[in-house]
NUFI-711359 format. One record per residue (C-alpha): residue number from 1; y, x, z. Coordinates in Angstrom, 2 decimals, padded with zeros to 5 digits, m for minus. Each point is the difference from the previous one (the first is absolute). Example, Ala and Ser with C-alpha at 12.3 -4.5 7.8 and 13.67 -1.06 7.14 Angstrom:
residues 2
NODE   i      c2      c1      c3
NODE   1 m004.50  012.30  007.80
NODE   2  003.44  001.37 m000.66
end
This chain:
residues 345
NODE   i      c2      c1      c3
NODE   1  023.04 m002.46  034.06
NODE   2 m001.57 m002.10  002.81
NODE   3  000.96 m004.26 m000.50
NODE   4  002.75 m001.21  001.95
NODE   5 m001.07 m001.79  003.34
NODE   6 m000.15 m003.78 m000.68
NODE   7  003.49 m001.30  001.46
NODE   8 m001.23 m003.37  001.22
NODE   9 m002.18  002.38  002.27
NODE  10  002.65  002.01  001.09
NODE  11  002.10 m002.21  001.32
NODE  12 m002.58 m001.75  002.02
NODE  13 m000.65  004.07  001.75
NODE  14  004.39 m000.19 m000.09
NODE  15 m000.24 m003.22  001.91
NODE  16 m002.02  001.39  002.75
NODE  17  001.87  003.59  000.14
NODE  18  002.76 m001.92  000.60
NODE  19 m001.14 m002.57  003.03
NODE  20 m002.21  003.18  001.60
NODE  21  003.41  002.19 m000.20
NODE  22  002.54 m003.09  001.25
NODE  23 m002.39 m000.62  002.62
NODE  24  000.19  003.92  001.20
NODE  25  003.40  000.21 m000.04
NODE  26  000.64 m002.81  002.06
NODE  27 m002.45  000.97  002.85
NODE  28  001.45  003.95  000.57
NODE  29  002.91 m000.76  002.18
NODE  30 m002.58 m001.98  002.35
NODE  31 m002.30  002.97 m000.46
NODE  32  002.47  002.38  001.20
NODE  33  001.04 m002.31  003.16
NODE  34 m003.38  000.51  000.91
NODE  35  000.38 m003.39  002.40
NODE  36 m001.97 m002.53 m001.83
NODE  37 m004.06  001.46 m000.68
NODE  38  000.24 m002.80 m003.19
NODE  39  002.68  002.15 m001.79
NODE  40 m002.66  002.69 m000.09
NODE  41 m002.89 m001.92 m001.33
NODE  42  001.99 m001.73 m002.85
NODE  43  001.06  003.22 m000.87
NODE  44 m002.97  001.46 m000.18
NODE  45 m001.68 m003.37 m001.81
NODE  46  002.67 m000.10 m002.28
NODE  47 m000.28  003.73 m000.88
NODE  48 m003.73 m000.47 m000.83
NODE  49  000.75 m002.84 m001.70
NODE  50  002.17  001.66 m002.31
NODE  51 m002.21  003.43 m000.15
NODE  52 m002.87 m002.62 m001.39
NODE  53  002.53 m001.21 m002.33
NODE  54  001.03  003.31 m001.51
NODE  55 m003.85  001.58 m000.32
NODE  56 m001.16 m003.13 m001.63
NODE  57  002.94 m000.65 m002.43
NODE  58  001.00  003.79 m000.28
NODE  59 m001.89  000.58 m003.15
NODE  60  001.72 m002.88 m001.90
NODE  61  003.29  000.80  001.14
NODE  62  001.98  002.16 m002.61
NODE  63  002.59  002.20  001.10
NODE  64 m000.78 m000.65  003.79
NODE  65 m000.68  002.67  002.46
NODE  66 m002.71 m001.41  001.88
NODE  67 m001.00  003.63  001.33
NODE  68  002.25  000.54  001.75
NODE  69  000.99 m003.35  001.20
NODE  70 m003.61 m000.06  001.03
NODE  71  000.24  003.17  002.36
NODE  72  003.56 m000.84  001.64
NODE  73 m001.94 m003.82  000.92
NODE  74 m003.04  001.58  001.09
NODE  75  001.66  002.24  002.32
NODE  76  001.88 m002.97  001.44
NODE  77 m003.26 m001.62  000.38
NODE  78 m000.85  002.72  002.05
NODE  79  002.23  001.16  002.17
NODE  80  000.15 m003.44  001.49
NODE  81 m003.49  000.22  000.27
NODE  82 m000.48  001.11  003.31
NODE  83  002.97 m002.05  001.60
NODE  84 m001.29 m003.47 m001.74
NODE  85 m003.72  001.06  001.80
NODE  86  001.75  000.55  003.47
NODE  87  002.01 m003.11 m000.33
NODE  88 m002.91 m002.12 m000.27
NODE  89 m001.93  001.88  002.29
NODE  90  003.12 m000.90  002.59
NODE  91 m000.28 m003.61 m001.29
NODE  92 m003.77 m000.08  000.72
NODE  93  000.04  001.68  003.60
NODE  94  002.60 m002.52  001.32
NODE  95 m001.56 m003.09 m001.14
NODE  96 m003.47  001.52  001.76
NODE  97  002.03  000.44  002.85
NODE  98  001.66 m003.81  000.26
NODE  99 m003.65 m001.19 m000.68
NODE 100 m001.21  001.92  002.64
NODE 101  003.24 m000.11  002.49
NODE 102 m002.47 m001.92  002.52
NODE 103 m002.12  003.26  000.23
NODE 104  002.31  001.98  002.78
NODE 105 m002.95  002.83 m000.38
NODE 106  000.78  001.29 m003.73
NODE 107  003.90 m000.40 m000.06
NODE 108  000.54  003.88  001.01
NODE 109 m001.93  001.04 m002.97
NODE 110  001.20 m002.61 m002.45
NODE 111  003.81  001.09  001.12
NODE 112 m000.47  003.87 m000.09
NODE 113 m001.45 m000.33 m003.54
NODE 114  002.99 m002.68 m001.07
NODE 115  001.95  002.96  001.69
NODE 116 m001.34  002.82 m002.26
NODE 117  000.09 m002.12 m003.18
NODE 118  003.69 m000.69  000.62
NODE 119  000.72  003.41  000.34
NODE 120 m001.78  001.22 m002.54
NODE 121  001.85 m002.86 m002.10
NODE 122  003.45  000.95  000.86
NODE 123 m000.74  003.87 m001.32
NODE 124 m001.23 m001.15 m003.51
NODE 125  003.69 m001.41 m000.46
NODE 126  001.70  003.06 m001.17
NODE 127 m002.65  000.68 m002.73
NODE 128  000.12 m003.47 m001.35
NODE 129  003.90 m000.05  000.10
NODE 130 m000.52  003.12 m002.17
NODE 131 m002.39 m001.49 m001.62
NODE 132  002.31 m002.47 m001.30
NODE 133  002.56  002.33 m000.44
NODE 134 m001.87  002.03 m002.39
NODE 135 m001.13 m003.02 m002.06
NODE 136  003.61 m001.56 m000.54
NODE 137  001.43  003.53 m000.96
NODE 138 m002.95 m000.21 m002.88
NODE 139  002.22 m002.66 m001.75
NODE 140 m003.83 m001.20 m000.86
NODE 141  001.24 m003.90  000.64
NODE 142  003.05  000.00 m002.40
NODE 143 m002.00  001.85 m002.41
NODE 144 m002.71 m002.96  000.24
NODE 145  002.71 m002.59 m000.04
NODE 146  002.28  001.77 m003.49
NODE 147 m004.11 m000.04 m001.73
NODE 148 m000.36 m003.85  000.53
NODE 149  003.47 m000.73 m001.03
NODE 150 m000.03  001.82 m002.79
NODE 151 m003.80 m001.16 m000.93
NODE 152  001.26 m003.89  000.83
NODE 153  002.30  000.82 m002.15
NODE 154 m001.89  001.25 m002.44
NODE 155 m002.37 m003.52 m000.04
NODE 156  003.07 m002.04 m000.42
NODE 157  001.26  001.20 m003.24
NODE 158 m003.61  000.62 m001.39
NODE 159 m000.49 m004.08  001.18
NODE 160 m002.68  000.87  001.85
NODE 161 m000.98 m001.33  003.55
NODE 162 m002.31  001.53  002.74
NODE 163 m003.55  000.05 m000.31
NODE 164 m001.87 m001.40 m003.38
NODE 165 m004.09  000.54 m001.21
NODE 166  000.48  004.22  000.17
NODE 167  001.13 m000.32  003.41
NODE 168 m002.46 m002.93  001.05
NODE 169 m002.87  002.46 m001.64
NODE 170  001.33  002.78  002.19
NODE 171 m000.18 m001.65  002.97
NODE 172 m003.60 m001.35 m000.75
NODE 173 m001.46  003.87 m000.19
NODE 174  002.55  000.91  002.91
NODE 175 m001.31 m002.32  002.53
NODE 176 m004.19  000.47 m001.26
NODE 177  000.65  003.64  000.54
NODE 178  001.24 m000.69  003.50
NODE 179 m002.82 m002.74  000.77
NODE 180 m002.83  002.93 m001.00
NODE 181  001.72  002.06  002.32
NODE 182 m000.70 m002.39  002.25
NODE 183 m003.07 m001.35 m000.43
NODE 184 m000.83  003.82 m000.21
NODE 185  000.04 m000.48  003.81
NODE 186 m002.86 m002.61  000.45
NODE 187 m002.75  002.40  001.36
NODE 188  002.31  000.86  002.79
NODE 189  001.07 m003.42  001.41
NODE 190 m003.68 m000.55  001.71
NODE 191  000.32  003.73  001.81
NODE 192  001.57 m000.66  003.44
NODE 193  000.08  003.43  000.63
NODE 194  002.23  001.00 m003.86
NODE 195  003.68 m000.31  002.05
NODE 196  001.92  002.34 m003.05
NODE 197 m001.80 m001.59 m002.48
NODE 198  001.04 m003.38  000.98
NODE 199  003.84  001.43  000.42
NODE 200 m000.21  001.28 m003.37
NODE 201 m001.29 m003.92 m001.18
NODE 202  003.00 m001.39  001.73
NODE 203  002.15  002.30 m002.00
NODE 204 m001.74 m000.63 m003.43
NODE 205  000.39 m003.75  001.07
NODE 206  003.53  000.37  000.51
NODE 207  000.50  001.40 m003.50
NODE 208 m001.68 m002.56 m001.40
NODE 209  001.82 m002.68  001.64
NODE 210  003.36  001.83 m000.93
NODE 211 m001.29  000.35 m003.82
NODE 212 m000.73 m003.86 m000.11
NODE 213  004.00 m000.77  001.72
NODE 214  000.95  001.88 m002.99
NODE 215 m001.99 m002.08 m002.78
NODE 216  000.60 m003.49  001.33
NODE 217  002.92 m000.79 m002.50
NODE 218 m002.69  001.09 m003.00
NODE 219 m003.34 m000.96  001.71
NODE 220  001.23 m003.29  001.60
NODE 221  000.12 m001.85  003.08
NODE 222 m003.99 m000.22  000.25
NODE 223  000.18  003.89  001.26
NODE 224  001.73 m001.38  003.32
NODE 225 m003.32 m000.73  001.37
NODE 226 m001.54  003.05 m000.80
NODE 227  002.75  001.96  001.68
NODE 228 m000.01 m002.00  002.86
NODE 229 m004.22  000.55  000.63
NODE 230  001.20  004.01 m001.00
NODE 231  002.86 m000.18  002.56
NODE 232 m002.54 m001.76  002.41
NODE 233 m002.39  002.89 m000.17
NODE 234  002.78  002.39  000.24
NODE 235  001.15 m001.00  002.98
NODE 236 m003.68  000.37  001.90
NODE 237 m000.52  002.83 m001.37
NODE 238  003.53  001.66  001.41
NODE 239 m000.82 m002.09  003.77
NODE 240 m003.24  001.54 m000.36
NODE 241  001.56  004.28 m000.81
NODE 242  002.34 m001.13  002.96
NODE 243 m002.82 m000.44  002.52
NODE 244 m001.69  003.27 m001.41
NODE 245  003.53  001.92  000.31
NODE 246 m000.25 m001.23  003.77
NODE 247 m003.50  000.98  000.19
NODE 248  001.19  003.63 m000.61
NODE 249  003.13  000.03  001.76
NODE 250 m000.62 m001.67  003.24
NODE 251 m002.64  002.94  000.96
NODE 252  002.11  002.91 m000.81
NODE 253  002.89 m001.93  001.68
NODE 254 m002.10  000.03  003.44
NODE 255 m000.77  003.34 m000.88
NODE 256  003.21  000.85 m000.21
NODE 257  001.81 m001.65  002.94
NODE 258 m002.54  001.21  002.23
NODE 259  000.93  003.58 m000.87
NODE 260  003.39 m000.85  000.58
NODE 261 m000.71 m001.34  003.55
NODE 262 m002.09  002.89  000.25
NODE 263  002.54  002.49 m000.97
NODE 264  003.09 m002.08  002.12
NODE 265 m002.02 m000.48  003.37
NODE 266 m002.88  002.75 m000.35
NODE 267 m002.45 m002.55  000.27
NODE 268 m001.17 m003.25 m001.84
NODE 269 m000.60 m002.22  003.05
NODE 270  003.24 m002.43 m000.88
NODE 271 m001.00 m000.06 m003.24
NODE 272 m002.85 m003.07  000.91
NODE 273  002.88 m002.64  000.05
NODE 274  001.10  000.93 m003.31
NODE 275 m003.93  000.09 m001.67
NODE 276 m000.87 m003.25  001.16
NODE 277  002.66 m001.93 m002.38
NODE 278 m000.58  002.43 m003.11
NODE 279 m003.91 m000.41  000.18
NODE 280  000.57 m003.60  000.28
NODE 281  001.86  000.07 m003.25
NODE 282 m002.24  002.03 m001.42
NODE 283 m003.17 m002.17  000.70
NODE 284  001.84 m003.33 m001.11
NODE 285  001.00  002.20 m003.44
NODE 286 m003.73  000.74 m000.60
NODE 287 m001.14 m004.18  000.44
NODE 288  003.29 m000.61 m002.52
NODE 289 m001.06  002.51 m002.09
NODE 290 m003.35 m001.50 m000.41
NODE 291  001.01 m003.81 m000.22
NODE 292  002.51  001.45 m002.99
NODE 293 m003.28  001.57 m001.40
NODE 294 m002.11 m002.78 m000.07
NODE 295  003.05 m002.33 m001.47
NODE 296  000.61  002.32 m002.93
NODE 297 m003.90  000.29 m000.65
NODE 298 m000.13 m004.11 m000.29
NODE 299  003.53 m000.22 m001.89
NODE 300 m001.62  002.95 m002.75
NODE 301 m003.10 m002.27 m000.18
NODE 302  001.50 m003.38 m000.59
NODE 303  002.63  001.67 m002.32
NODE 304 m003.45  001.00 m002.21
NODE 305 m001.73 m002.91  000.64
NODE 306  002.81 m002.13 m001.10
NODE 307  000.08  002.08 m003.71
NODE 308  003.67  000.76  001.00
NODE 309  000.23  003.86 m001.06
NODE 310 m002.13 m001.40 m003.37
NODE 311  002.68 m002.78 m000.19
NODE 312  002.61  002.50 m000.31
NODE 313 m002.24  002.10 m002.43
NODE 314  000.45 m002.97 m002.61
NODE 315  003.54 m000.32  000.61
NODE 316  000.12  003.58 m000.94
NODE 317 m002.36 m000.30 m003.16
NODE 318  001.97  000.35 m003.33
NODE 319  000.94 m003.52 m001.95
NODE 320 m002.97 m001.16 m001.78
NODE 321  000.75 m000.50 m003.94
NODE 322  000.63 m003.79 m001.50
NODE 323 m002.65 m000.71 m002.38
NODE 324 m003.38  000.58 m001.47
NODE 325 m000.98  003.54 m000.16
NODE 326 m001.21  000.62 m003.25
NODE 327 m002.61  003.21 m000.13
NODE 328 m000.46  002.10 m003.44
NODE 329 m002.98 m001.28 m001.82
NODE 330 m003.14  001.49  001.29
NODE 331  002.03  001.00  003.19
NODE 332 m000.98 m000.46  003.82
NODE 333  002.66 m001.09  002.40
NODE 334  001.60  002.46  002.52
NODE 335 m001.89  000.57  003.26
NODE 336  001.01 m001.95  002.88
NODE 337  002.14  001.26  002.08
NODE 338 m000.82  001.82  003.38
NODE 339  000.68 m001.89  003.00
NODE 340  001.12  001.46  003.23
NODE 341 m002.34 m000.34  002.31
NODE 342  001.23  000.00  004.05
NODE 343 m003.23  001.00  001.65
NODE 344 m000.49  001.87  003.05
NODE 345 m001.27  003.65 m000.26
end
């Protein structure tokens, strides 16, 4: 018979269930109003939040069902997918616009593609309304919220409070897994050119930011600073996938539209007035995309020249014993301990 799950540990994975599911629950009726683009992305933060939550705890949680729970979030995370990317793509395309209101030459093209995003906005509504209908009908929410009352439950009579040494190991090996992931990524950083690699580092960034939110009540305060550098390089690394995203899309876009004048007119000689904004756009995306680069090249370096990923390493390390070691006669001490080492390949 496999040991019970250490409780203290539990209840530090119940805490978080319980904040990712709260924080769900209170952001679908703004989901489904579709009005306000923030409903969306705290939806969708929170449900990654809380998908984190359940992988990484999932194994030390008896009696959950973090399968399944797992598959209903994911395919919340999802389906709002594609509306969160057009919303910000909206957000983006009208503050280009203000910026460049003075510029009477582009404003056809900025509006028609404002025009097309808008439209294409408004039809993703009815999926993510049944989107949302199909993940409150999964009951997946009260079935979160029943485990960590009956697991807070369960610490109370037991006298046992959230987190404690199994829980503070845990999250030690949780977040060095994560970091290797990471640092796993190094080679890539100093290729301009590696645009999905550098999308999948954001992601494996993200994950390790969200591992080390879950591990501050064990790890301590002094994790703050590493998830603020992590969040940091998170957030150039998603400015820089947006300018690559435009990089694709803004071609097939003029593509696109010019077929449509083509096809509406039978010829493409009105379509000039509309070219002249998009190319615009698409020429300032490809200097932002660049100025990104180079910022997230420098922020990786100084990040490695500062020790800060090797910093975290110790944090991780397992607690050294109290004491003299004391070898059997005739006996050689251990050998030292390997060292990651964050070179570039």
């Amino acid at each position: 018979m496999a040991p019970k799950p250490d409780l203290g540990t539990m209840l530090l994975g119940t805490d978080a269930l319980s904040d990712g599911a709260e924080t769900m629950r209170k952001n679908v009726p703004g989901v489904r109003r579709g009005a306000d683009i923030e409903a969306v992305h705290q939806m969708r933060v929170a449900s990654r939040r809380l998908r984190a939550a359940i992988i990484i705890f999932g194994p030390v949680l008896a009696d959950a069902r973090p399968r399944r729970w797992r598959r209903a979030i994911r395919r919340v995370t999802r389906s709002l997918g594609e509306a969160r990317d057009v919303d910000v793509q909206i957000a983006f395309v009208k503050a280009f616009s203000e910026k460049h209101a003075a510029n009477t030459r582009v404003r056809p093209g900025l509006d028609r593609l404002l025009l097309r995003q808008k439209q294409q906005r408004k039809k993703m509504q009815a999926s993510v309304l049944e989107s949302m209908d199909r993940f409150e009908a999964s009951g997946v929410l009260d079935q979160i919220g029943r485990y960590a009352r009956k697991t807070i439950a369960e610490g109370r009579l037991a006298r046992v409070a959230s987190g404690g040494d199994v829980a503070k190991q845990f999250g030690r090996e949780s977040v060095r897994s994560r970091l290797g992931e990471l640092l796993s990524y190094d080679s890539y950083v100093a290729q301009r050119s590696c645009a999905e690699q550098l999308h999948q580092m954001r992601i494996v960034a993200k994950w390790l930011r969200y591992t080390m939110d879950l591990f501050v009540p064990v790890l301590g305060n002094s994790t703050k600073s590493y998830i603020k550098h992590t969040k940091r390089l998170q957030t150039l690394l998603g400015d820089l996938h947006d300018m690559d995203v435009w990089l694709v899309t803004l071609p097939r876009f003029i593509a696109s539209e010019r077929d449509r004048t083509v096809e509406h007119f039978g010829h493409a000689r009105g379509f000039g007035r509309l070219r002249c904004g998009l190319e615009f756009m698409l020429e300032k995306c490809t200097a932002q995309r660049n100025r990104i680069y180079d910022t997230t090249v420098n922020y990786w370096g100084e990040l490695k020249a500062d020790g800060v990923w090797e910093q975290l390493l110790k944090i991780c390390d397992p607690p050294k014993p109290h004491g003299t070691l004391i070898y059997p006669a005739g006996g050689e001490p251990p050998p030292e301990r390997c060292k990651i080492s964050i070179r570039s390949r």
